[in-house]
PDB file of N, H, CA, C and O in Angstrom:
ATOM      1  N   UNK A   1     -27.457  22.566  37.944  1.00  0.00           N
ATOM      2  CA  UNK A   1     -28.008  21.517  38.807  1.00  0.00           C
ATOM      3  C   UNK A   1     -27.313  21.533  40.162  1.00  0.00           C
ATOM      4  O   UNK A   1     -26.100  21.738  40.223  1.00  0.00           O
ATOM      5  N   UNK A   2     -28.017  21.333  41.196  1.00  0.00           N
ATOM      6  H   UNK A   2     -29.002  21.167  41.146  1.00  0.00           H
ATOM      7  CA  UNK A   2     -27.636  20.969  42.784  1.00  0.00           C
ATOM      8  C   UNK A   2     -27.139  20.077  42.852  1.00  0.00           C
ATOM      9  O   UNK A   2     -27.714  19.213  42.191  1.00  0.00           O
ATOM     10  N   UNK A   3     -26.000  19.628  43.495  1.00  0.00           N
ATOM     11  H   UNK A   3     -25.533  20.331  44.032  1.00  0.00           H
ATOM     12  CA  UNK A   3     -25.675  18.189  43.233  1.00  0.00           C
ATOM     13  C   UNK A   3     -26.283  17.184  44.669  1.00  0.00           C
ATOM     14  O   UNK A   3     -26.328  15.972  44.878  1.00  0.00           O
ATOM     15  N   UNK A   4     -26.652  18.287  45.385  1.00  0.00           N
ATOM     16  H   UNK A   4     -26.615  19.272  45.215  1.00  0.00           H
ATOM     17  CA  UNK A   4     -27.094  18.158  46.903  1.00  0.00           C
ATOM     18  C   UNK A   4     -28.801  17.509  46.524  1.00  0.00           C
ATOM     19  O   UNK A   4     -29.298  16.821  47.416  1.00  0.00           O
ATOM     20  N   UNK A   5     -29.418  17.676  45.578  1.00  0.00           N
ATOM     21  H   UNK A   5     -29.014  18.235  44.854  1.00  0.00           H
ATOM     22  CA  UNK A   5     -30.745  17.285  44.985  1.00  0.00           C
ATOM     23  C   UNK A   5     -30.828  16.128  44.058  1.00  0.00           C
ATOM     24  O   UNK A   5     -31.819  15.470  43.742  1.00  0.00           O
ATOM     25  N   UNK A   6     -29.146  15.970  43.550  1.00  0.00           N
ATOM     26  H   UNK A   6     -28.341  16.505  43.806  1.00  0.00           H
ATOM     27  CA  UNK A   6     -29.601  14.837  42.412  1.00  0.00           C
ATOM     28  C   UNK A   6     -27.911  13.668  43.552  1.00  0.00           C
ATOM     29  O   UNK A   6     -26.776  14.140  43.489  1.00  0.00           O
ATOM     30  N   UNK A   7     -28.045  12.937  44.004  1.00  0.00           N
ATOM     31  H   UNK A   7     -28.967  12.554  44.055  1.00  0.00           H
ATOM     32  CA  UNK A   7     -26.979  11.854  44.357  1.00  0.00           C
ATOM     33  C   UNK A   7     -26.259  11.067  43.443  1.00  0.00           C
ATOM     34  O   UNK A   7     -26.879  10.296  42.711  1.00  0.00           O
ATOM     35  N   UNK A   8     -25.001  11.156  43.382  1.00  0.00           N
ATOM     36  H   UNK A   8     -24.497  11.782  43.978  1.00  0.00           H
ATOM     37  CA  UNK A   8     -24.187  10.985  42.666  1.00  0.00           C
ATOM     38  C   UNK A   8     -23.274   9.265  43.232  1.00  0.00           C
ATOM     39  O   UNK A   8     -23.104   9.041  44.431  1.00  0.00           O
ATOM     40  N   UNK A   9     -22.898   8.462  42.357  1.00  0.00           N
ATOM     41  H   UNK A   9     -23.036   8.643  41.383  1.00  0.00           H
ATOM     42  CA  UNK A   9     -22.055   7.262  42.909  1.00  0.00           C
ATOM     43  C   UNK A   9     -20.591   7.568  42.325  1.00  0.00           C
ATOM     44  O   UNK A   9     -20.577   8.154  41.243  1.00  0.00           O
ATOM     45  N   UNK A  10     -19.629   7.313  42.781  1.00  0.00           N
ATOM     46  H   UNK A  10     -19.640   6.837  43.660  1.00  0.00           H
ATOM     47  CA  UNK A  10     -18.452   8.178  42.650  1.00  0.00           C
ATOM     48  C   UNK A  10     -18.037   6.521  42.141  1.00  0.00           C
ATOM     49  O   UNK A  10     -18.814   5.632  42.487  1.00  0.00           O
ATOM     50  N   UNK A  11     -17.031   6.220  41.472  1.00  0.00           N
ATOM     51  H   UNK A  11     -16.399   6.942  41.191  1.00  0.00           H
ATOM     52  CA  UNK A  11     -16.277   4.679  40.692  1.00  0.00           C
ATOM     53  C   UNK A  11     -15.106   5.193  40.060  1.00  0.00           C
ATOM     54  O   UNK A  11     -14.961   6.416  40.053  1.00  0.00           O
ATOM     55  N   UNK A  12     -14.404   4.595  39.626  1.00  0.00           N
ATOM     56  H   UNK A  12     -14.522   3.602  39.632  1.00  0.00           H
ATOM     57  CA  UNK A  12     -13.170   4.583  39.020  1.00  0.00           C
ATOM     58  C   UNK A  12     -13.187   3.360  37.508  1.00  0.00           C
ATOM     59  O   UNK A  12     -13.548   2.201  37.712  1.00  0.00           O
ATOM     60  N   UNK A  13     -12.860   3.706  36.414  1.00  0.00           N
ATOM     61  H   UNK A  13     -12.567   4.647  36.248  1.00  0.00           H
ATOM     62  CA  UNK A  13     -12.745   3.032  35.162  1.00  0.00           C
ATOM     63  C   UNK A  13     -11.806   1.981  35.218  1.00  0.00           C
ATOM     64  O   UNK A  13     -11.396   1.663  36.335  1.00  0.00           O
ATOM     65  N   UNK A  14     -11.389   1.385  34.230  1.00  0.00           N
ATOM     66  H   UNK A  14     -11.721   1.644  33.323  1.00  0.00           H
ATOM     67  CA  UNK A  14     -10.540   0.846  34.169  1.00  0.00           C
ATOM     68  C   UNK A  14      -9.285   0.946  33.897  1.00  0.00           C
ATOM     69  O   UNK A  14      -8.421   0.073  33.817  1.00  0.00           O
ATOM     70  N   UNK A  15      -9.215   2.530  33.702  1.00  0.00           N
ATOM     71  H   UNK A  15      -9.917   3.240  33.767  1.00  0.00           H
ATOM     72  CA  UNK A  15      -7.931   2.715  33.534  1.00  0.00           C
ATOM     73  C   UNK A  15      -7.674   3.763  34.766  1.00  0.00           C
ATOM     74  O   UNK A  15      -6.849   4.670  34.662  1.00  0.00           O
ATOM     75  N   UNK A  16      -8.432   3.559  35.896  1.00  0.00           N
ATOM     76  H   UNK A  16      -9.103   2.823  35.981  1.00  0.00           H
ATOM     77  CA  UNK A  16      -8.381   4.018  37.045  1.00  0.00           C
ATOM     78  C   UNK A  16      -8.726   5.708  37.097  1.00  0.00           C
ATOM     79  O   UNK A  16      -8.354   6.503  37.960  1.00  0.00           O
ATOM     80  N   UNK A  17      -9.597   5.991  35.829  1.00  0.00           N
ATOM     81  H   UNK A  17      -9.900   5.346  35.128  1.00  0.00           H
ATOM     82  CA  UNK A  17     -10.169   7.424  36.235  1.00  0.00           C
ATOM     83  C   UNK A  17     -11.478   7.837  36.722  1.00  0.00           C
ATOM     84  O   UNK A  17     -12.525   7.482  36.179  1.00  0.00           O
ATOM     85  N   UNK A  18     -11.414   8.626  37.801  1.00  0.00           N
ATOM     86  H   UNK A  18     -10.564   8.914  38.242  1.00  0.00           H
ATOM     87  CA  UNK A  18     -12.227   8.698  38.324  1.00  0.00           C
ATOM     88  C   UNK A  18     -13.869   9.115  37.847  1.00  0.00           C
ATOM     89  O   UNK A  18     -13.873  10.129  37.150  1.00  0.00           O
ATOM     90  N   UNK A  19     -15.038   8.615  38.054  1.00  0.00           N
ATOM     91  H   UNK A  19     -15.035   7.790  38.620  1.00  0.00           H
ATOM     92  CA  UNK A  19     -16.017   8.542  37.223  1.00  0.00           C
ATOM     93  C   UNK A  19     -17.096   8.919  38.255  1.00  0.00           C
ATOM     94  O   UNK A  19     -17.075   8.571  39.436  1.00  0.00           O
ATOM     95  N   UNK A  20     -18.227   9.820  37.552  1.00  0.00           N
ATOM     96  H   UNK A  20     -18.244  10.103  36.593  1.00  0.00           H
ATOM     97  CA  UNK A  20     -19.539  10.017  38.488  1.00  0.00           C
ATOM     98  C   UNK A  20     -20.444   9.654  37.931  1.00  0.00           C
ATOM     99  O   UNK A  20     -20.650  10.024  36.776  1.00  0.00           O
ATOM    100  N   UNK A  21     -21.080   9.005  38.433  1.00  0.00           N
ATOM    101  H   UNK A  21     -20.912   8.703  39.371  1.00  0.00           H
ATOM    102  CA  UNK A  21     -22.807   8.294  37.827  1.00  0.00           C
ATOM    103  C   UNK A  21     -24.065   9.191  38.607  1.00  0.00           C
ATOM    104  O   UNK A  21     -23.868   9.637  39.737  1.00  0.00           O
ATOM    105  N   UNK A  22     -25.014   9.349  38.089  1.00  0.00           N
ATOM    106  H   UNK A  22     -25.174   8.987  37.171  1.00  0.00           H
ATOM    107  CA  UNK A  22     -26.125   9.970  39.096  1.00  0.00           C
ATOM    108  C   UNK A  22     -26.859   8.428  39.445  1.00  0.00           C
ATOM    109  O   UNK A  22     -26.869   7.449  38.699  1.00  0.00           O
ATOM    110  N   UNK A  23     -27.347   8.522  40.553  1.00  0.00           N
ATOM    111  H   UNK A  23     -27.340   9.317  41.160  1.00  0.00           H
ATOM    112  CA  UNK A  23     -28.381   7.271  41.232  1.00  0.00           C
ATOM    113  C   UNK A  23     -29.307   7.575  41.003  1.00  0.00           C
ATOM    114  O   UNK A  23     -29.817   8.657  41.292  1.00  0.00           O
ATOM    115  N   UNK A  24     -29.978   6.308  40.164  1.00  0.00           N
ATOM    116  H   UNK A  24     -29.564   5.428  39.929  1.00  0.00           H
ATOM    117  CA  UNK A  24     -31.630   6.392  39.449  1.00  0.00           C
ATOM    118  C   UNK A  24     -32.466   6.674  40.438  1.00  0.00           C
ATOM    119  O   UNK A  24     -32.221   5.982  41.427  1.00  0.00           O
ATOM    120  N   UNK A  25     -33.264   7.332  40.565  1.00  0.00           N
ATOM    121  H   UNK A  25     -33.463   7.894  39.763  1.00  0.00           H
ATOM    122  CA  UNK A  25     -34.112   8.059  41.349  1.00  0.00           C
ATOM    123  C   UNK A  25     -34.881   6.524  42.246  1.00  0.00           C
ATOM    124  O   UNK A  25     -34.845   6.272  43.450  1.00  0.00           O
ATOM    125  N   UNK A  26     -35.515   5.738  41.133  1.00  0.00           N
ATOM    126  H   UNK A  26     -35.544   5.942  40.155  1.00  0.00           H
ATOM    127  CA  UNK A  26     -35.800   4.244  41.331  1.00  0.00           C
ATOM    128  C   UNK A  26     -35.166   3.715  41.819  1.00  0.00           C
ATOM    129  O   UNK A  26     -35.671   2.612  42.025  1.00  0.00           O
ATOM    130  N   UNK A  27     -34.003   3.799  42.304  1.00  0.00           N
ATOM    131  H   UNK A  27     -33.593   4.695  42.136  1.00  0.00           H
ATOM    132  CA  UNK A  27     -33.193   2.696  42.718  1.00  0.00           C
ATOM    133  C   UNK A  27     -33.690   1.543  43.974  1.00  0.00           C
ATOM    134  O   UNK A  27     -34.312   1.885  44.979  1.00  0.00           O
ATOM    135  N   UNK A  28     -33.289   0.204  43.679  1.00  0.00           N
ATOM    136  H   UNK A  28     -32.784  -0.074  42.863  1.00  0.00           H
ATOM    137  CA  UNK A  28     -34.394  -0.547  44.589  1.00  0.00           C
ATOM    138  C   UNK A  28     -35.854  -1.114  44.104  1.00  0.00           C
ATOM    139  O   UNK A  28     -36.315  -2.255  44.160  1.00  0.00           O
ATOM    140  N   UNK A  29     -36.286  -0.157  43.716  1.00  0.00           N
ATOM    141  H   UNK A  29     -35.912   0.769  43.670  1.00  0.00           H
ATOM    142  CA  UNK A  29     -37.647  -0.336  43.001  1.00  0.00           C
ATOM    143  C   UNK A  29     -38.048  -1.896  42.739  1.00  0.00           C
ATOM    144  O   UNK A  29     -39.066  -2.422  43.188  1.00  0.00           O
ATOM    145  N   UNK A  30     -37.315  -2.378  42.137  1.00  0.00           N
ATOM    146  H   UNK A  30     -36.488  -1.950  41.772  1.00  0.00           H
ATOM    147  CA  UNK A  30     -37.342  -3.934  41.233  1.00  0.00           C
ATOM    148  C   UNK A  30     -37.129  -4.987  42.701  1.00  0.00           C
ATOM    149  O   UNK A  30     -37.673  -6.075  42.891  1.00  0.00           O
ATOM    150  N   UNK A  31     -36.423  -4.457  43.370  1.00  0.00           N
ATOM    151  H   UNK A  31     -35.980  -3.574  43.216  1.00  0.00           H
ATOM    152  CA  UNK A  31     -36.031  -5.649  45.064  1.00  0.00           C
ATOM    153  C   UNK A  31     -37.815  -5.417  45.810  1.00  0.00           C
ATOM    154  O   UNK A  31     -38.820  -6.129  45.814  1.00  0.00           O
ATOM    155  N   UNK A  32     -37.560  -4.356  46.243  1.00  0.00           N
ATOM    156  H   UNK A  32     -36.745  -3.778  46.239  1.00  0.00           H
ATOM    157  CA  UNK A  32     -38.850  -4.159  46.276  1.00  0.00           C
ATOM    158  C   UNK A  32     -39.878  -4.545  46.070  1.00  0.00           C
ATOM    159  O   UNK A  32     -40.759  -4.554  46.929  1.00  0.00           O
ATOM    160  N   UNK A  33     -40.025  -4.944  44.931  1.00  0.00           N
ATOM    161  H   UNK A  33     -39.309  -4.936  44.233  1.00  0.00           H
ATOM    162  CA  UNK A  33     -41.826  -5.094  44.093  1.00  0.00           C
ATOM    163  C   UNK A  33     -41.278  -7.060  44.737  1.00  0.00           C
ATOM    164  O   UNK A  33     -41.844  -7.838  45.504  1.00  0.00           O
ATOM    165  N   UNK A  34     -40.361  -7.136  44.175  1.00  0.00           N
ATOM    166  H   UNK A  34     -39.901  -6.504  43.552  1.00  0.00           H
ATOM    167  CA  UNK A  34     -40.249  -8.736  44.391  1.00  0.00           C
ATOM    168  C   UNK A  34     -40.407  -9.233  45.825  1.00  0.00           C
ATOM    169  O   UNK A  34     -40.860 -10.359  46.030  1.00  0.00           O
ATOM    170  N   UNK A  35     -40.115  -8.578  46.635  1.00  0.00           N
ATOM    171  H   UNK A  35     -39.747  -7.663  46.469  1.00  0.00           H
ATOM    172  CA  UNK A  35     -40.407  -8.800  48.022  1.00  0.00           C
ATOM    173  C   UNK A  35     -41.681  -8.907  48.620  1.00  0.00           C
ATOM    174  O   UNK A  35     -42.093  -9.624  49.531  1.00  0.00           O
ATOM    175  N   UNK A  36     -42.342  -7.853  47.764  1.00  0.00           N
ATOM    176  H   UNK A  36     -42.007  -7.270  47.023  1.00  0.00           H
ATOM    177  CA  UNK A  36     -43.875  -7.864  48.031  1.00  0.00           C
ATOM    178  C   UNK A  36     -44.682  -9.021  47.709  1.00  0.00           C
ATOM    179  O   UNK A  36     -45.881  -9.118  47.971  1.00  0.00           O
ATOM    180  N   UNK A  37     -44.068  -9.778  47.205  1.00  0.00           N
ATOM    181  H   UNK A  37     -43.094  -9.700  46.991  1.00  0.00           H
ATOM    182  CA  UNK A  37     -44.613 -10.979  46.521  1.00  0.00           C
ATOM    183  C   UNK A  37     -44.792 -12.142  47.575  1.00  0.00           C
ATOM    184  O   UNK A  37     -45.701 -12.944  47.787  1.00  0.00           O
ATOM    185  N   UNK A  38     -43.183 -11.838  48.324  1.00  0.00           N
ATOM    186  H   UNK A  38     -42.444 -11.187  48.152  1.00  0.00           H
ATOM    187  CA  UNK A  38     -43.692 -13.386  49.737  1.00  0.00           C
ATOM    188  C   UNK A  38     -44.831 -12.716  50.771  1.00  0.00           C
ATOM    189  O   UNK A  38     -45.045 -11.545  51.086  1.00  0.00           O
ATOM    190  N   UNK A  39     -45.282 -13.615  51.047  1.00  0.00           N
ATOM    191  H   UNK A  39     -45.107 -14.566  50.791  1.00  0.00           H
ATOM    192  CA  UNK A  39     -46.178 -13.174  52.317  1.00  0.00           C
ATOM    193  C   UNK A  39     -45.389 -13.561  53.971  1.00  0.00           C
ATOM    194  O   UNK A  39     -44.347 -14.118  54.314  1.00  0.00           O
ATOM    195  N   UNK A  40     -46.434 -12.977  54.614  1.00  0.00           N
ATOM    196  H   UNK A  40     -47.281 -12.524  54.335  1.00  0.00           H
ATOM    197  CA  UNK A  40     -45.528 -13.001  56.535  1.00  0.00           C
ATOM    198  C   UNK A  40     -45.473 -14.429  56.737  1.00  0.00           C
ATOM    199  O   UNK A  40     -44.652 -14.789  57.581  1.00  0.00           O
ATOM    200  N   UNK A  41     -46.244 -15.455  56.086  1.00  0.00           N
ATOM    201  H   UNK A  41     -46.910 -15.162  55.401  1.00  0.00           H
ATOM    202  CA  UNK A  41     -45.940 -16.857  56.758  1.00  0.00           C
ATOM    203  C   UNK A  41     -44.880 -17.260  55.861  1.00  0.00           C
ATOM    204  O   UNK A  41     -44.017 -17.791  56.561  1.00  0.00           O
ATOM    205  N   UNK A  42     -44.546 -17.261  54.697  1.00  0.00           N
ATOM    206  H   UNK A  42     -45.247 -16.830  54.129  1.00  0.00           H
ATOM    207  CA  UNK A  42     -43.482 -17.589  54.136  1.00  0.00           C
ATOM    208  C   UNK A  42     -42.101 -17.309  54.980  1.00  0.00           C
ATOM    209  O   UNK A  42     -41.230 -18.072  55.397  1.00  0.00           O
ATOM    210  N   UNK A  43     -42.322 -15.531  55.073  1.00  0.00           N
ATOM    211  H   UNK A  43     -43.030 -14.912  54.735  1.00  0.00           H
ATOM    212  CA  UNK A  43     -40.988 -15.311  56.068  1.00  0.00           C
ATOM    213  C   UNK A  43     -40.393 -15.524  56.932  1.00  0.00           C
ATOM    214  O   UNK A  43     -39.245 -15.233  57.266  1.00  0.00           O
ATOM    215  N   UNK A  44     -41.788 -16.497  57.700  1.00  0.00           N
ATOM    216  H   UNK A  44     -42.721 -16.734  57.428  1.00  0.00           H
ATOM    217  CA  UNK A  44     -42.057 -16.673  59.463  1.00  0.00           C
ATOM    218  C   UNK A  44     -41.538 -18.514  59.362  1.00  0.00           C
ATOM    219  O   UNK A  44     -41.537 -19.185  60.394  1.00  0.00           O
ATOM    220  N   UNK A  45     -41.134 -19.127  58.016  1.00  0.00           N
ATOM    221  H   UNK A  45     -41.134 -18.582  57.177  1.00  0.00           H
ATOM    222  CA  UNK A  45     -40.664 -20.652  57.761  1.00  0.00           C
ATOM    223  C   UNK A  45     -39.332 -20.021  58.003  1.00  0.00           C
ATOM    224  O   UNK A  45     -38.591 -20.201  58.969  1.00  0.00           O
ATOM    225  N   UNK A  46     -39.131 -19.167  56.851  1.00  0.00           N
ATOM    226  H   UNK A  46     -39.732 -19.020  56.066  1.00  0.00           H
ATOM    227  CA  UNK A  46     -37.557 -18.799  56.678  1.00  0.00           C
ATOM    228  C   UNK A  46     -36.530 -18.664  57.600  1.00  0.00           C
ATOM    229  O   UNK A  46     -35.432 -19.219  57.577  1.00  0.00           O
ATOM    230  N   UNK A  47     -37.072 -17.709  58.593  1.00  0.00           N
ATOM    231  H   UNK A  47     -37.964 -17.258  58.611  1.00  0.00           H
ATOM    232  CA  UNK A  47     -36.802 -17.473  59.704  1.00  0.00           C
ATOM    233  C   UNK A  47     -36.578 -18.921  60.610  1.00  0.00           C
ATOM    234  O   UNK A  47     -35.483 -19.111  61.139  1.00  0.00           O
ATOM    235  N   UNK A  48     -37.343 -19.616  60.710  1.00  0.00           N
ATOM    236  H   UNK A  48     -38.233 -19.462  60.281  1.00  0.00           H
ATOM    237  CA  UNK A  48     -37.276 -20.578  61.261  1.00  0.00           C
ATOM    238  C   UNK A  48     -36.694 -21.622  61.255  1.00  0.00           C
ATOM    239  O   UNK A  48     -36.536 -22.425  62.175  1.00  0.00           O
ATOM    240  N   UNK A  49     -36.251 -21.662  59.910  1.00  0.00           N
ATOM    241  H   UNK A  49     -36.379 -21.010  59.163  1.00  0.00           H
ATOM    242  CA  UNK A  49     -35.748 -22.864  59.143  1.00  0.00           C
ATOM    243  C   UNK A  49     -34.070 -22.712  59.632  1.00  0.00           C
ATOM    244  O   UNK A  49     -33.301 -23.611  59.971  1.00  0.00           O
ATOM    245  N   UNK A  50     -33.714 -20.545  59.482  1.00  0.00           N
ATOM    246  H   UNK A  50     -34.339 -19.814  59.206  1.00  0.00           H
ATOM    247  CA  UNK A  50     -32.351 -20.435  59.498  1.00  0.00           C
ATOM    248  C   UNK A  50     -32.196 -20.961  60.829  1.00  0.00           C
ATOM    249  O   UNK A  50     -31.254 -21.703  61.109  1.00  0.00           O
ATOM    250  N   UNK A  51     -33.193 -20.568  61.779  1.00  0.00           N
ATOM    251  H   UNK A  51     -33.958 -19.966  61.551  1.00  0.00           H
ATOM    252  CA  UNK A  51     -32.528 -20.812  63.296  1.00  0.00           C
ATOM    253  C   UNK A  51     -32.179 -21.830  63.571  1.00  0.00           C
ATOM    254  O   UNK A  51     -31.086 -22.071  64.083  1.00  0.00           O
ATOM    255  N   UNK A  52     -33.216 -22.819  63.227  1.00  0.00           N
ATOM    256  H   UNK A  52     -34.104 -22.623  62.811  1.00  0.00           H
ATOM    257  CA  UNK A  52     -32.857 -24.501  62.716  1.00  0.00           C
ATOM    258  C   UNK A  52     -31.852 -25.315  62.807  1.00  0.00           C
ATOM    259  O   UNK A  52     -31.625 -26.350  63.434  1.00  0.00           O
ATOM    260  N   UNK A  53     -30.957 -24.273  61.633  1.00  0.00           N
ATOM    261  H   UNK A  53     -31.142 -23.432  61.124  1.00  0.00           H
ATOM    262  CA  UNK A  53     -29.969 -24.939  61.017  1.00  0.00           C
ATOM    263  C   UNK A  53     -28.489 -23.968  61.117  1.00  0.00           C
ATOM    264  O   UNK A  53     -27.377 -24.194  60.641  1.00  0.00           O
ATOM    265  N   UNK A  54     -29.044 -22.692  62.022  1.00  0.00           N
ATOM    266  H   UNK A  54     -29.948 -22.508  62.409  1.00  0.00           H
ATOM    267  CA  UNK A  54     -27.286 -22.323  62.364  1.00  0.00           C
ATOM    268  C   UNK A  54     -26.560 -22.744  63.928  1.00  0.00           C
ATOM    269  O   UNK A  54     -27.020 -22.762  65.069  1.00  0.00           O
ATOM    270  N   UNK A  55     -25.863 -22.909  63.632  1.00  0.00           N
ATOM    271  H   UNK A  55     -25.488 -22.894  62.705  1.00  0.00           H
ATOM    272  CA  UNK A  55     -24.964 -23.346  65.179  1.00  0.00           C
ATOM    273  C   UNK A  55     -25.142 -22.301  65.638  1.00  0.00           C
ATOM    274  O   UNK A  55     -25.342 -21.248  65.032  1.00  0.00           O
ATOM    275  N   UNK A  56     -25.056 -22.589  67.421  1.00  0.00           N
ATOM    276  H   UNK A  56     -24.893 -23.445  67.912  1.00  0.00           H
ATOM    277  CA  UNK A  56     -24.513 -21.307  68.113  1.00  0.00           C
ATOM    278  C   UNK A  56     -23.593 -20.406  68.510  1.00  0.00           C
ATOM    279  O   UNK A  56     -22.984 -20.820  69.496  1.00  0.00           O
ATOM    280  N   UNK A  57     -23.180 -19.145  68.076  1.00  0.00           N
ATOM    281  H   UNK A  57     -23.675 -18.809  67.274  1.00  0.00           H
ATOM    282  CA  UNK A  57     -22.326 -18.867  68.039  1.00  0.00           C
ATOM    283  C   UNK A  57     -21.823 -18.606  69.877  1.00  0.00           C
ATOM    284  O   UNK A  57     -22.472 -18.498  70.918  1.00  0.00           O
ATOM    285  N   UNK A  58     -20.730 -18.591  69.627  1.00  0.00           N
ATOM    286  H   UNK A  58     -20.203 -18.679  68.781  1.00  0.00           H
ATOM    287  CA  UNK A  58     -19.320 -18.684  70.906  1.00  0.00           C
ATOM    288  C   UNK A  58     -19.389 -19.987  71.249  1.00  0.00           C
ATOM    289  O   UNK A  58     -18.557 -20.249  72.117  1.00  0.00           O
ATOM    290  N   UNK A  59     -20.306 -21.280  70.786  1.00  0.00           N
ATOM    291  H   UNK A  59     -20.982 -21.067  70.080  1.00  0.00           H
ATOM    292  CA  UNK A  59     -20.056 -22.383  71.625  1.00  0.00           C
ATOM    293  C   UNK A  59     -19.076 -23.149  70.948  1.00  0.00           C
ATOM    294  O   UNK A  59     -19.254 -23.560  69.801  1.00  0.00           O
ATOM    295  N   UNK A  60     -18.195 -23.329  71.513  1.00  0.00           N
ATOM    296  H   UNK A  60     -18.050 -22.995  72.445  1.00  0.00           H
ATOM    297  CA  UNK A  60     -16.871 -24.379  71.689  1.00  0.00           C
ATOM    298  C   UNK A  60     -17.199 -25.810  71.362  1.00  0.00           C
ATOM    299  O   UNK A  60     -17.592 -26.647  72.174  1.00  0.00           O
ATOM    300  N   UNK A  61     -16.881 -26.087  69.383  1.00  0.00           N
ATOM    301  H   UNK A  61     -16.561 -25.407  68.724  1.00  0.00           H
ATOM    302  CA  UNK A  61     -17.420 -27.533  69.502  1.00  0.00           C
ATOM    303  C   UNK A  61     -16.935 -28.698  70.304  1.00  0.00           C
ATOM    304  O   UNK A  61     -15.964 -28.634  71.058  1.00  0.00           O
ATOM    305  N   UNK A  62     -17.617 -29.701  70.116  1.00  0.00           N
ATOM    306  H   UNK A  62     -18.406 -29.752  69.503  1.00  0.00           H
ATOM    307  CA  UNK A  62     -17.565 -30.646  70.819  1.00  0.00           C
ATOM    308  C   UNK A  62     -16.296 -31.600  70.496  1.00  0.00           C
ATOM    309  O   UNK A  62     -16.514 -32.479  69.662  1.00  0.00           O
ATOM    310  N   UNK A  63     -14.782 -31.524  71.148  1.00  0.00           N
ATOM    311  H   UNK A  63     -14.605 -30.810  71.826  1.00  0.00           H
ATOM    312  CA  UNK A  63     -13.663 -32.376  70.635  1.00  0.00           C
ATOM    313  C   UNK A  63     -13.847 -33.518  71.652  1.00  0.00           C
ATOM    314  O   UNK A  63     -14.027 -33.142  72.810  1.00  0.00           O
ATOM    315  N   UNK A  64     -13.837 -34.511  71.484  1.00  0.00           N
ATOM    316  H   UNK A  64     -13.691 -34.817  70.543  1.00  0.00           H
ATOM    317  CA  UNK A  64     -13.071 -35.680  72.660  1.00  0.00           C
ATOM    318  C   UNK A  64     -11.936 -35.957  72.709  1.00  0.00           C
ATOM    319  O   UNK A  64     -11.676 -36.912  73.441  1.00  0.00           O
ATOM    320  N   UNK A  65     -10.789 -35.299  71.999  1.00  0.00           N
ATOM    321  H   UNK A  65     -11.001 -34.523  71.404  1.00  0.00           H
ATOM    322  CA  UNK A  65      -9.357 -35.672  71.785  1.00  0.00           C
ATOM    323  C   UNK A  65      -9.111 -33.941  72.994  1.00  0.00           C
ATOM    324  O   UNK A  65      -8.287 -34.058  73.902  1.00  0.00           O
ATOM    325  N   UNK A  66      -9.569 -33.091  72.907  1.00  0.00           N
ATOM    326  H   UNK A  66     -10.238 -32.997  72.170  1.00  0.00           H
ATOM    327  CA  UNK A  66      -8.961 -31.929  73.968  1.00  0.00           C
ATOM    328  C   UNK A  66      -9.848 -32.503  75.677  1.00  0.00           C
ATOM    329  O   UNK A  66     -10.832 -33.240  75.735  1.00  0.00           O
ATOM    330  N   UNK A  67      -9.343 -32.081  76.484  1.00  0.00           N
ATOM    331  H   UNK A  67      -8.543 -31.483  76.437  1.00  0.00           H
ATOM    332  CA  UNK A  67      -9.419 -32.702  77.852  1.00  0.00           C
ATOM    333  C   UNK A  67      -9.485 -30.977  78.869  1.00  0.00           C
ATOM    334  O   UNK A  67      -8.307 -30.839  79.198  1.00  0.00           O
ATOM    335  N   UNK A  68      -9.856 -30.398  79.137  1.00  0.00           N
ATOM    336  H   UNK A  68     -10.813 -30.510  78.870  1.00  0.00           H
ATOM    337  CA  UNK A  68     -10.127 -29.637  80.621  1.00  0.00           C
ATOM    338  C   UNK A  68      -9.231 -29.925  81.976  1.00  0.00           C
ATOM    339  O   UNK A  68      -8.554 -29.272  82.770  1.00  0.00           O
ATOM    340  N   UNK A  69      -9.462 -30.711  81.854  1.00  0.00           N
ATOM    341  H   UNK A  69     -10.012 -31.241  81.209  1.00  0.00           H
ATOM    342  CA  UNK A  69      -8.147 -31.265  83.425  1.00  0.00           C
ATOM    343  C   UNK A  69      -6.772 -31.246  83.133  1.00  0.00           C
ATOM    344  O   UNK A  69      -5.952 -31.556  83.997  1.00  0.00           O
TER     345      UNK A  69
END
């Protein structure tokens, strides 16, 4: 076998020896199919909802106990 044809995940056991797994050809497959399931307006809330509700980043919250002058 090629090892260049079949991809390999390299891990270590628990008694710290080194171990090779081959990667299921499928891999993903199952994220995938489930994803297909939301539609673009679902994603287009999601999206919206995060922007919503994350702060902006680099802005300097708001203290009234620190002073500028």
């Amino acid at each position: 076998m090629n090892a260049a044809m079949n991809p390999m995940e390299m891990g270590s056991n628990t008694d710290g020896e080194s171990i090779q797994q081959p990667i299921p050809a499928d891999r993903g497959a199952a994220l995938m199919q489930a994803l297909e399931a939301f539609d673009d307006d679902f994603a287009d809330l999601l999206v919206a909802d995060q922007k919503a509700t994350l702060p902006l980043q680099g802005a300097a919250p708001a203290n009234p106990k620190c002073s500028s002058d």
